[in-house]
N, CA, C and O of each residue as an XYZ file, in Angstrom:
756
protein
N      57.388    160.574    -18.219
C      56.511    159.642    -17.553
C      55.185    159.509    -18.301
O      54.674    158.393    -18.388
N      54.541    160.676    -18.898
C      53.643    160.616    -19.297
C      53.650    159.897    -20.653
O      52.473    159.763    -20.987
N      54.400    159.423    -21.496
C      54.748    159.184    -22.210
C      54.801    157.727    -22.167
O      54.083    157.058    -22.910
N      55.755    157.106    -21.193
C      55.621    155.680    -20.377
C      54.416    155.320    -20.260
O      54.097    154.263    -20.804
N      53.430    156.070    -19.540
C      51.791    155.814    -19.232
C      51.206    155.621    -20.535
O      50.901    154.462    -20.816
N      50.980    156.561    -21.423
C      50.663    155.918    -22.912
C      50.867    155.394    -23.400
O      49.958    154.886    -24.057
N      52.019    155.011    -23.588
C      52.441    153.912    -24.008
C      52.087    152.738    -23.475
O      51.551    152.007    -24.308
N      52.212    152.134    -22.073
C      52.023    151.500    -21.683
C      50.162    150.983    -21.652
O      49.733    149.838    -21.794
N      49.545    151.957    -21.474
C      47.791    152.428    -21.834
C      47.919    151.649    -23.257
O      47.675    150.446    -23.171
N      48.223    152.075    -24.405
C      48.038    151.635    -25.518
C      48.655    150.023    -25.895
O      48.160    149.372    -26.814
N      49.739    149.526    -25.094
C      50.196    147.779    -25.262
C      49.184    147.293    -25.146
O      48.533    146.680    -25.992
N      48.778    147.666    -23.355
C      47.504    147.081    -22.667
C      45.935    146.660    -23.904
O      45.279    145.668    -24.221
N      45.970    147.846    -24.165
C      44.425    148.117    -25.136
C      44.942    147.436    -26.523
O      44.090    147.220    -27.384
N      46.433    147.053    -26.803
C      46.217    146.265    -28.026
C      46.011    144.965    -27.759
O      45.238    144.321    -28.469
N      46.737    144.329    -26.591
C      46.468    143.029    -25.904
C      45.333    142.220    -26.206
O      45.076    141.259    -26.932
N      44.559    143.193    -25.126
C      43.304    142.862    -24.408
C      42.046    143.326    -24.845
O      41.001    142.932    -24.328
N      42.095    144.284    -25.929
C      40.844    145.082    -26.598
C      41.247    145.828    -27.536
O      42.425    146.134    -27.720
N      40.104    146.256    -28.348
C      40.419    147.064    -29.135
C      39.337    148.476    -29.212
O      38.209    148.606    -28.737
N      40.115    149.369    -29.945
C      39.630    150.882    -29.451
C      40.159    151.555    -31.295
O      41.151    151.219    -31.942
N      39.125    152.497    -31.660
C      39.835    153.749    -32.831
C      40.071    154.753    -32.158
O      40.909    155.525    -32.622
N      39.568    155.020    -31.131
C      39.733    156.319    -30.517
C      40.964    156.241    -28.823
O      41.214    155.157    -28.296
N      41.336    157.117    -28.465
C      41.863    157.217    -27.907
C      41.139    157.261    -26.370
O      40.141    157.909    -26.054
N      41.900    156.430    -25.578
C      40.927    155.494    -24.408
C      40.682    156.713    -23.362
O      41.624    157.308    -22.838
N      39.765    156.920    -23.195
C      39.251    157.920    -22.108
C      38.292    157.472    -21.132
O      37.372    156.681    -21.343
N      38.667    158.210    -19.723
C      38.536    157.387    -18.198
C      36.971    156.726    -18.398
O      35.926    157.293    -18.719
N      37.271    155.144    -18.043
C      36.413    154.269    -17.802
C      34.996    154.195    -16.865
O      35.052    153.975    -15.655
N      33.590    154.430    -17.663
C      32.791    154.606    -16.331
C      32.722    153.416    -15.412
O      32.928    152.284    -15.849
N      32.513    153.586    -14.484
C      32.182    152.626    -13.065
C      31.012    151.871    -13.324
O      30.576    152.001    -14.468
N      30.365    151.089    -12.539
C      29.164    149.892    -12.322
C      27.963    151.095    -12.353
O      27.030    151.432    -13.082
N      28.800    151.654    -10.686
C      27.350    152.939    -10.600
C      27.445    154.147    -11.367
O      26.479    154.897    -11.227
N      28.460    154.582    -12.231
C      27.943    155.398    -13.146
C      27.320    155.099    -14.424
O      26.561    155.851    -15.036
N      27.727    153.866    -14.801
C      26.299    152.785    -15.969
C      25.014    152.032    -14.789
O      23.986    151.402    -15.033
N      25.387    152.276    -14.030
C      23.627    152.048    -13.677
C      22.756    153.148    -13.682
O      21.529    153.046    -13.679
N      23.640    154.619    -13.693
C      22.427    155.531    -13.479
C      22.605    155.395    -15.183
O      21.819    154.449    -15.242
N      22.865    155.517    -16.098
C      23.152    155.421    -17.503
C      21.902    154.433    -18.252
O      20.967    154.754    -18.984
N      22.233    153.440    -17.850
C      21.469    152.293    -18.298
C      20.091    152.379    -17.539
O      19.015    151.986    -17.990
N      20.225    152.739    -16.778
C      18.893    152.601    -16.055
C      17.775    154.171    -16.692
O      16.548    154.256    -16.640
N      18.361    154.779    -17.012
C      17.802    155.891    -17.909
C      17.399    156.160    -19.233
O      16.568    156.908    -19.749
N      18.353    155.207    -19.698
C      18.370    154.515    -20.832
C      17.392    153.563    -21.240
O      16.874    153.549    -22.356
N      17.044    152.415    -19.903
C      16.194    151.641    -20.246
C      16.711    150.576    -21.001
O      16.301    150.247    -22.114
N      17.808    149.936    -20.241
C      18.570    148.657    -20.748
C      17.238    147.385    -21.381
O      17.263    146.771    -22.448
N      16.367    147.335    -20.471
C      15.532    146.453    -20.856
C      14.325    147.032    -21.579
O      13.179    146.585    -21.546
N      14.743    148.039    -22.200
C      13.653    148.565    -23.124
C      14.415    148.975    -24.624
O      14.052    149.752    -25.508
N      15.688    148.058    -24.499
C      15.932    148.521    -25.917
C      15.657    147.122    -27.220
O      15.689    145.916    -26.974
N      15.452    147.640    -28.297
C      15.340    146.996    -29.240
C      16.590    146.808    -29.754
O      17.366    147.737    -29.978
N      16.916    145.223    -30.026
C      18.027    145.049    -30.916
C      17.762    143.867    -32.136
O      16.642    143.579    -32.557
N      18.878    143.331    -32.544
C      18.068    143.077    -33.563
C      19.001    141.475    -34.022
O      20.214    141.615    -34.178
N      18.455    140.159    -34.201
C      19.250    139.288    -35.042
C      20.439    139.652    -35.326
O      20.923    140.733    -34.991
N      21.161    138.542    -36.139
C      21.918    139.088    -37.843
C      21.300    138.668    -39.040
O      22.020    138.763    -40.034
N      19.905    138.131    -39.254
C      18.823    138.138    -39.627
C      18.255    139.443    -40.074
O      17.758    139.704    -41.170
N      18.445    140.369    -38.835
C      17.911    141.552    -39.312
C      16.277    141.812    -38.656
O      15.554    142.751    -38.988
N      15.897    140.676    -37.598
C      14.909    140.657    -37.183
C      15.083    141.251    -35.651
O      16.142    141.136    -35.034
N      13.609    142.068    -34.978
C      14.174    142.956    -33.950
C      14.032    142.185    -32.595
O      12.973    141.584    -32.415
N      14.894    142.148    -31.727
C      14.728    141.592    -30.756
C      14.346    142.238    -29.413
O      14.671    143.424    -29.346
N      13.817    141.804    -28.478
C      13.692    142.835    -27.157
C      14.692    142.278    -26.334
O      14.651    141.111    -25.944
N      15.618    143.103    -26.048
C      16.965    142.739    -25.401
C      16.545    142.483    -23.904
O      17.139    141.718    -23.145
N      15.266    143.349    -23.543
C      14.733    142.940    -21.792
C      14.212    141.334    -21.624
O      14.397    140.636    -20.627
N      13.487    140.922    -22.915
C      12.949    139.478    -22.855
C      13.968    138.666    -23.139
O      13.779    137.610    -22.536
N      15.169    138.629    -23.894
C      16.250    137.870    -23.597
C      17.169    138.105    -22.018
O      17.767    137.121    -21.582
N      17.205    138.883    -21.556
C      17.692    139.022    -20.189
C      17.269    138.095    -18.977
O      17.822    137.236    -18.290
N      15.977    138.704    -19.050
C      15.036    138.113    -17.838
C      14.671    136.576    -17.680
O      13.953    136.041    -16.834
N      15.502    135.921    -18.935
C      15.054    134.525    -18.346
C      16.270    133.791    -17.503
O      16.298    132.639    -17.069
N      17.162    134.728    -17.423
C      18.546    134.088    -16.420
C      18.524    135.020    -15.259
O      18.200    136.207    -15.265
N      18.864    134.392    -14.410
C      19.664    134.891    -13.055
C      20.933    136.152    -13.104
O      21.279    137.127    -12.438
N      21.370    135.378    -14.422
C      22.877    136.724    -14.488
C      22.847    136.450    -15.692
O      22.548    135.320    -16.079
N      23.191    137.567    -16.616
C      23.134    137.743    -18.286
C      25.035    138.379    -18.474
O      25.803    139.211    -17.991
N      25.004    137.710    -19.111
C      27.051    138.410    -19.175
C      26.520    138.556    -20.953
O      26.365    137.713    -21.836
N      26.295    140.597    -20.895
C      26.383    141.184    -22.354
C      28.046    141.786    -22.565
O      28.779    142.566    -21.957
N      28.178    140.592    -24.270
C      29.397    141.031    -24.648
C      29.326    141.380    -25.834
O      29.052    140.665    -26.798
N      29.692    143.071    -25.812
C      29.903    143.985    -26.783
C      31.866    143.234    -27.380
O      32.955    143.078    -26.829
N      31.211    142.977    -28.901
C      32.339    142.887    -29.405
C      32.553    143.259    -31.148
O      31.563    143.599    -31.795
N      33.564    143.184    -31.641
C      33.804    143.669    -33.094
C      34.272    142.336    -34.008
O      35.118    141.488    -33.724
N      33.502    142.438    -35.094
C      34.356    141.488    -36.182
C      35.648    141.791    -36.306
O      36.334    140.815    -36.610
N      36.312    142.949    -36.160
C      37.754    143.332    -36.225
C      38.452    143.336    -35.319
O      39.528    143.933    -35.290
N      37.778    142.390    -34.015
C      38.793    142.777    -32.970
C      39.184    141.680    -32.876
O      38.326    140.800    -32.950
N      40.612    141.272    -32.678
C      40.946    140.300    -32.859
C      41.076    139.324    -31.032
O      40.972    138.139    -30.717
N      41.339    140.589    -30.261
C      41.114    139.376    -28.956
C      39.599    139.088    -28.333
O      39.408    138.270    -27.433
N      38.327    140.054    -29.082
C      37.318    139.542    -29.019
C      37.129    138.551    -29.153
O      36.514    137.872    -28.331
N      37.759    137.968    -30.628
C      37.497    136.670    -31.133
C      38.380    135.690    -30.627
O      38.034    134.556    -30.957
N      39.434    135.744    -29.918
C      40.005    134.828    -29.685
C      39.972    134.156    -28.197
O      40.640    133.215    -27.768
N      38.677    135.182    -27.356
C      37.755    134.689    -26.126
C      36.633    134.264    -26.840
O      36.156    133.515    -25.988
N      35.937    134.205    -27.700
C      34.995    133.397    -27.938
C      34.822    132.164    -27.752
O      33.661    131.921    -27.421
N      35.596    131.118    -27.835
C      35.682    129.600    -27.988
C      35.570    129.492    -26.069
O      34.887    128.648    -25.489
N      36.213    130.304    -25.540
C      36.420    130.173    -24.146
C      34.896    130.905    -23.288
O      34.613    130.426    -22.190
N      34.246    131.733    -23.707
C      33.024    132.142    -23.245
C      31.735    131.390    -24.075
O      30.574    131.617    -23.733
N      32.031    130.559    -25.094
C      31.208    129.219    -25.319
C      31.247    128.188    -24.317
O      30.208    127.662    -23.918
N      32.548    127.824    -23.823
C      32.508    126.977    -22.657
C      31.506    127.583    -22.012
O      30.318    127.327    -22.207
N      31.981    128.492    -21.139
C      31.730    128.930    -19.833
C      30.567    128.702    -19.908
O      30.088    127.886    -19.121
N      29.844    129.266    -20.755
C      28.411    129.243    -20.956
C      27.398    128.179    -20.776
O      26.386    128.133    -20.076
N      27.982    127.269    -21.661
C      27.472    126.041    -20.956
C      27.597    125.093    -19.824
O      26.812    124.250    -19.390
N      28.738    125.432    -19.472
C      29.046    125.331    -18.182
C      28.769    125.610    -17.216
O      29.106    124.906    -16.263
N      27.980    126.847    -17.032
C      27.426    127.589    -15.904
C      25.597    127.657    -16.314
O      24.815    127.905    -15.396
N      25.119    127.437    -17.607
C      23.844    127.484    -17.858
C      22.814    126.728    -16.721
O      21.642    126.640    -17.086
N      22.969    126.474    -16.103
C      22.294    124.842    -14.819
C      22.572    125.770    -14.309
O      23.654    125.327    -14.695
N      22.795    126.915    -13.666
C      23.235    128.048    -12.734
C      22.236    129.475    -13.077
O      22.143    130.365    -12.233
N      21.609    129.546    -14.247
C      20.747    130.572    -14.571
C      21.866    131.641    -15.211
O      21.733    132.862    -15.129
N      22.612    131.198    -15.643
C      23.877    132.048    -16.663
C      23.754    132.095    -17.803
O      23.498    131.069    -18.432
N      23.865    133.015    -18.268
C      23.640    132.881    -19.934
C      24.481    134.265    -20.637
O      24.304    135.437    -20.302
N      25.188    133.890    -21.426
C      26.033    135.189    -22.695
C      24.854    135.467    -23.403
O      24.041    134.704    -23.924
N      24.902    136.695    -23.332
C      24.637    137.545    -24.844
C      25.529    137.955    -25.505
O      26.110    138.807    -24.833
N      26.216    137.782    -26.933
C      27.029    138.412    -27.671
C      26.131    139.579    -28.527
O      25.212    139.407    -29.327
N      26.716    140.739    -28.077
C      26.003    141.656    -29.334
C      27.239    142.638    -30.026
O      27.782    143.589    -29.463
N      27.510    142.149    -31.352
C      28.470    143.139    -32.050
C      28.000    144.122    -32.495
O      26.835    144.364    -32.809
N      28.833    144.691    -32.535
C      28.785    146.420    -32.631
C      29.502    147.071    -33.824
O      29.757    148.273    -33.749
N      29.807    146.457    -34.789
C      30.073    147.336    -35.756
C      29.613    146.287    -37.108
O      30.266    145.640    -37.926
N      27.924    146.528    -36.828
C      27.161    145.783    -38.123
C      26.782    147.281    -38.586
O      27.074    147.569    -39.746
N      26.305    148.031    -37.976
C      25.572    149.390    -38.360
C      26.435    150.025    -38.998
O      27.586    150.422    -38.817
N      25.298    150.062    -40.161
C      25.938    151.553    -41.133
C      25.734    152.809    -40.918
O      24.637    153.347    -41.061
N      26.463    153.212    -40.665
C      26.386    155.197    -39.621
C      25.738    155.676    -40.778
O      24.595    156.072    -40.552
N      26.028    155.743    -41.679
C      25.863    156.464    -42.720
C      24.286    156.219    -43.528
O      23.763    157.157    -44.130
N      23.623    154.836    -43.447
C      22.547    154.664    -43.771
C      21.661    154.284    -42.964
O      20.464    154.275    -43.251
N      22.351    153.761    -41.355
C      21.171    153.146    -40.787
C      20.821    151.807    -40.657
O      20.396    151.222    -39.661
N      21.175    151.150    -42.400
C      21.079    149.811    -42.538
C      22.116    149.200    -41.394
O      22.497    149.645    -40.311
N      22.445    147.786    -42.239
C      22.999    146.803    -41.523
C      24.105    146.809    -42.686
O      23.731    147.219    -43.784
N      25.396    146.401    -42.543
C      26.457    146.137    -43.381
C      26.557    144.551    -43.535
O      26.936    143.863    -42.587
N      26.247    144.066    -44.614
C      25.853    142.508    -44.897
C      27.039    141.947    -44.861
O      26.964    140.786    -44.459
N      28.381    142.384    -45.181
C      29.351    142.070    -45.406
C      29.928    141.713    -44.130
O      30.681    140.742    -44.060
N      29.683    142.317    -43.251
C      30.245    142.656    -41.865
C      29.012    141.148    -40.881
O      29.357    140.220    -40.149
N      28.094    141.435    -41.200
C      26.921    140.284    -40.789
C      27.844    138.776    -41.393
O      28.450    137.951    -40.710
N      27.687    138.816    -42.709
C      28.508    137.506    -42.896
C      29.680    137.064    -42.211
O      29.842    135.911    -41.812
N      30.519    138.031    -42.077
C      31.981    137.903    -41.247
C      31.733    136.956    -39.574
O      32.226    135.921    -39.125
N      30.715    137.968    -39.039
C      30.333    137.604    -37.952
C      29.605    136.504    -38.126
O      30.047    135.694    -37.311
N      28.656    135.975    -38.786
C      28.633    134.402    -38.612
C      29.558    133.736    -39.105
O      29.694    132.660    -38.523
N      30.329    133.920    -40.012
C      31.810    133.050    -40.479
C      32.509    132.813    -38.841
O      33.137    131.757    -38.769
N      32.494    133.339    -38.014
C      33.419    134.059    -36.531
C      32.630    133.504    -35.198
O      33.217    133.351    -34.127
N      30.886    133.149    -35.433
C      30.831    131.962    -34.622
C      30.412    130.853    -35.267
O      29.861    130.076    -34.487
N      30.463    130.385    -36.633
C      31.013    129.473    -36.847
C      32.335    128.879    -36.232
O      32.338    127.922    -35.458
N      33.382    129.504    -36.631
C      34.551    129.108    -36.111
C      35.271    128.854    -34.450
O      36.271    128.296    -33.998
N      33.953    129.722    -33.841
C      34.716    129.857    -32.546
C      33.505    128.637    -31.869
O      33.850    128.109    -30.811
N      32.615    128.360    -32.260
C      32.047    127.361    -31.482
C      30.898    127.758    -30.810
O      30.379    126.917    -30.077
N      30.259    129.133    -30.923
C      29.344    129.829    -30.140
C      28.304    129.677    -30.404
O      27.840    130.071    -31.474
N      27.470    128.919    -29.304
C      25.731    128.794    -29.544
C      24.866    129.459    -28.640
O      23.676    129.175    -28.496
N      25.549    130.450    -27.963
C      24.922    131.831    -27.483
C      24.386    132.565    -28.254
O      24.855    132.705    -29.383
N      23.392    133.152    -27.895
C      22.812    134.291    -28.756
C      23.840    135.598    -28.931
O      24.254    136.359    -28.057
N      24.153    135.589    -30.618
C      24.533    136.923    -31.213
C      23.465    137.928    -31.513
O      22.285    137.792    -31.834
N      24.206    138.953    -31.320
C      22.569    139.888    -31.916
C      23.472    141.082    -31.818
O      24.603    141.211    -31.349
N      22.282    142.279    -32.647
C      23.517    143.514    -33.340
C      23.133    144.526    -32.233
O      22.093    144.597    -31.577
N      24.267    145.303    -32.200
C      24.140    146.401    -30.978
C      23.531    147.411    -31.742
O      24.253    148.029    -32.524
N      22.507    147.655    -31.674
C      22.342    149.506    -32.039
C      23.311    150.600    -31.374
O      23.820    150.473    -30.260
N      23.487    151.720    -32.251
C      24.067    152.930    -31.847
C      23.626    153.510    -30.527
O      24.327    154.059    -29.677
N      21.910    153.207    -30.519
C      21.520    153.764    -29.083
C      22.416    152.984    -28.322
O      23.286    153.592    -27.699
N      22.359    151.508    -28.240
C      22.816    150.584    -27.331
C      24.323    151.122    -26.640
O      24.668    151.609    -25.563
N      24.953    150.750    -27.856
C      26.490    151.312    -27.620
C      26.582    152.883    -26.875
O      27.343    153.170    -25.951
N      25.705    153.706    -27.466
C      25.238    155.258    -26.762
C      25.406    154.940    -24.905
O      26.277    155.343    -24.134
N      24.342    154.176    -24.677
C      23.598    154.617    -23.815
C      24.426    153.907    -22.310
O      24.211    154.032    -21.104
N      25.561    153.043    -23.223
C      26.348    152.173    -22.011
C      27.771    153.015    -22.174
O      28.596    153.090    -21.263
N      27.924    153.609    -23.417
C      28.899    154.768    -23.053
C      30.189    153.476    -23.685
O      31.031    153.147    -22.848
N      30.261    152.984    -24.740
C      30.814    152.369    -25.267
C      31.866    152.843    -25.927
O      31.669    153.598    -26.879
N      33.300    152.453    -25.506
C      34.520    152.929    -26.114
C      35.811    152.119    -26.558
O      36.666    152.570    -27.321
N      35.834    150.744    -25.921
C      36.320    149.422    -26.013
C      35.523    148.492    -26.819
O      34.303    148.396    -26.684
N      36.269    147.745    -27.732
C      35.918    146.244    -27.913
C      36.944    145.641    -27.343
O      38.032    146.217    -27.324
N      36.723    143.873    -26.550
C      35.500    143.950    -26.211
C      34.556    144.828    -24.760
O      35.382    145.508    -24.151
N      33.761    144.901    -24.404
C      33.234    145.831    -23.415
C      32.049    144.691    -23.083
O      31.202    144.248    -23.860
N      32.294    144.326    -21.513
C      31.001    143.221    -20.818
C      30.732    143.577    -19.707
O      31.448    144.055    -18.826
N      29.430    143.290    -19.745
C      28.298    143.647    -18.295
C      28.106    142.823    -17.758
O      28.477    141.765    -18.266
N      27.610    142.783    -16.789
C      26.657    141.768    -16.065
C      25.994    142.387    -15.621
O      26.205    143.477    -15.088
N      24.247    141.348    -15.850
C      23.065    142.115    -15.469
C      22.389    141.097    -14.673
O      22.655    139.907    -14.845
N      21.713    141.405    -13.995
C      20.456    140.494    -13.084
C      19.048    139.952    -14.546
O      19.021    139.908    -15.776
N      18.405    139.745    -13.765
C      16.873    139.897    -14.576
C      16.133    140.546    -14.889
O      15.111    140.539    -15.575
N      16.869    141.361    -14.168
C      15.655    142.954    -14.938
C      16.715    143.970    -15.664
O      16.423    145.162    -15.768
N      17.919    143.473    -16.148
C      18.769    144.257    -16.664
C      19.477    145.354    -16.159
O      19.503    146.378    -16.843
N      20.129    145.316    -14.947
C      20.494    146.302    -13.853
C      21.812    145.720    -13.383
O      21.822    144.560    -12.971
N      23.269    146.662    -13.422
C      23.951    145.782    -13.685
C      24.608    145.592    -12.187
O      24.600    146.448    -11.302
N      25.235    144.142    -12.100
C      25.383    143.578    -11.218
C      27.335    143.789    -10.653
O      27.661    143.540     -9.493
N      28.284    144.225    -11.631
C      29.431    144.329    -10.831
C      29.527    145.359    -12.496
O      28.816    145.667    -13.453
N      31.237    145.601    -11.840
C      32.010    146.127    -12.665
C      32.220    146.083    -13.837
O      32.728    144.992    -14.099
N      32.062    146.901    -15.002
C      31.994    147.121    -16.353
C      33.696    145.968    -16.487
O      34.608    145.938    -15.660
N      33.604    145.250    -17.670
C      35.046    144.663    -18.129
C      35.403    145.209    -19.501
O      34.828    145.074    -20.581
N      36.442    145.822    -19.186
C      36.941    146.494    -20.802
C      38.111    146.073    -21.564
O      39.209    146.589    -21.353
N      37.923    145.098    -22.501
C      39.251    144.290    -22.850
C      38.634    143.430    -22.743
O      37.460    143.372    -22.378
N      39.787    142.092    -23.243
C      39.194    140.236    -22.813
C      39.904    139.936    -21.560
O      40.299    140.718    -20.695
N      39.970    138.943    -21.613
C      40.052    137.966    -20.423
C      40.007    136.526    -20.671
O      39.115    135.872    -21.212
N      41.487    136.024    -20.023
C      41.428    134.677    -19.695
C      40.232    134.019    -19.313
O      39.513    134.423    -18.399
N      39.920    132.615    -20.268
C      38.917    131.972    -19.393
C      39.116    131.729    -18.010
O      38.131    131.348    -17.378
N      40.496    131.913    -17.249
C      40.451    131.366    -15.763
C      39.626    132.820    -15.650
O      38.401    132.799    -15.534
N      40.405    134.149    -15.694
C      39.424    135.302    -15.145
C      37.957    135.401    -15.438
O      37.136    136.149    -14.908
N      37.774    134.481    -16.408
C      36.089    135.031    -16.384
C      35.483    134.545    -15.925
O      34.419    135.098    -15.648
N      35.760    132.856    -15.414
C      35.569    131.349    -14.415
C      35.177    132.112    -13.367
O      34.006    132.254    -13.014
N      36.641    132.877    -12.583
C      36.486    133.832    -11.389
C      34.900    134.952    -11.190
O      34.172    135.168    -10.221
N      34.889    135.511    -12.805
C      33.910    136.550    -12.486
C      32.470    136.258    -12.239
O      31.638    136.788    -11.502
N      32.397    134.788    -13.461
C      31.128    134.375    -13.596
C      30.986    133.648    -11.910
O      29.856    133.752    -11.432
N      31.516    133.294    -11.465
C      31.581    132.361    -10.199
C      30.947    133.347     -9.110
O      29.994    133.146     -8.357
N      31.745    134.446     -9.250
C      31.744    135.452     -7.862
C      29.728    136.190     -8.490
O      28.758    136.248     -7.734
N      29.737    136.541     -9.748
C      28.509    137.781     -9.867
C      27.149    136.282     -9.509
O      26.286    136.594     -8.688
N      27.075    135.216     -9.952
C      26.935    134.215     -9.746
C      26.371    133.636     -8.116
O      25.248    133.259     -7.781
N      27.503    133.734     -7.404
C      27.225    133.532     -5.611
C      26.778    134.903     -5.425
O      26.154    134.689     -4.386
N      26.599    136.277     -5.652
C      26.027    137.533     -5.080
C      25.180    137.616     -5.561
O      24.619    138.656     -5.215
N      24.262    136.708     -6.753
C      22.916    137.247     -7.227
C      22.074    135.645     -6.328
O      20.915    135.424     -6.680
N      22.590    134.836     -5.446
C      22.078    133.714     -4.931
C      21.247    134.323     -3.704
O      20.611    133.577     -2.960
């Protein structure tokens, strides 16, 4: 059985996300709110693909609901919800909705820098997918501090960066995210 379960664990996670490590139990809303909130979601610095630093709290706070999506140039169903969370986006913007895309594997572990190669990819990737949401690079703290183990991995936050439902780990149909953005959407009204 146990065997069935992994297996079945690992179809799922090739589907719908991607992972190097082996998937271990998922935190909850309220165990990333005490996380993030300690952390200081709206006190972290991130940065362009420019390379210029951004304050991730002053991009938050000008929407009602912020949907942050942690994703990878290598993940391939990251990228293949992109074109579909460009809709949404504008679609729901007249609503105080707004995506943040922030990828997560620009950082070089090893130097700190930024991997240029990996930066180019990722604008080649919303070029292609149609995305005029703000991209911007995850720092290690970032990914740290939300306890990051999936691409892709999405939040939803209010305006002060405090998150508003259930962590999403994997992609999702644009109908499911229609559903999510709709529902976090009517509970922040």
């Amino acid at each position: 059985m146990k065997k069935f379960t992994a297996l079945a664990a690992s179809l799922i996670l090739l589907f719908t996300g991607c992972s190097s490590a082996e998937m271990p139990q998922q935190p909850t809303a309220s165990d990333m709110q005490a996380e993030t909130s300690a952390a200081g979601l709206n006190d972290m610095t991130v940065y362009d693909l420019d390379g210029n630093e951004v304050d991730l709290g002053e991009q938050i706070s000008g929407s009602k609901v912020t949907m942050l999506n942690i994703w990878a140039t290598f993940c391939g169903p990251c990228i293949n919800e992109m074109p579909d969370l460009a809709e949404l986006e504008q679609q729901y913007k007249d609503r105080g909705f707004e995506i943040v895309g922030l990828t997560g594997d620009v950082v070089d572990n090893s130097s700190g820098g930024f991997k240029q190669n990996i930066i180019a990819d990722a604008h080649s990737i919303i070029e292609e997918t149609g995305v005029k949401y703000p991209v911007l690079i995850a720092t290690n703290e970032l990914m740290e501090s939300v306890g990051l183990t999936v691409f892709p991995t999405t939040f939803f936050v209010n305006s002060k960066g405090e998150l508003i439902a259930e962590p999403v780990y994997g992609s999702m149909s644009k109908q499911e995210w229609e559903e999510m953005i709709t529902k976090v959407l009517a509970e922040a009204e």
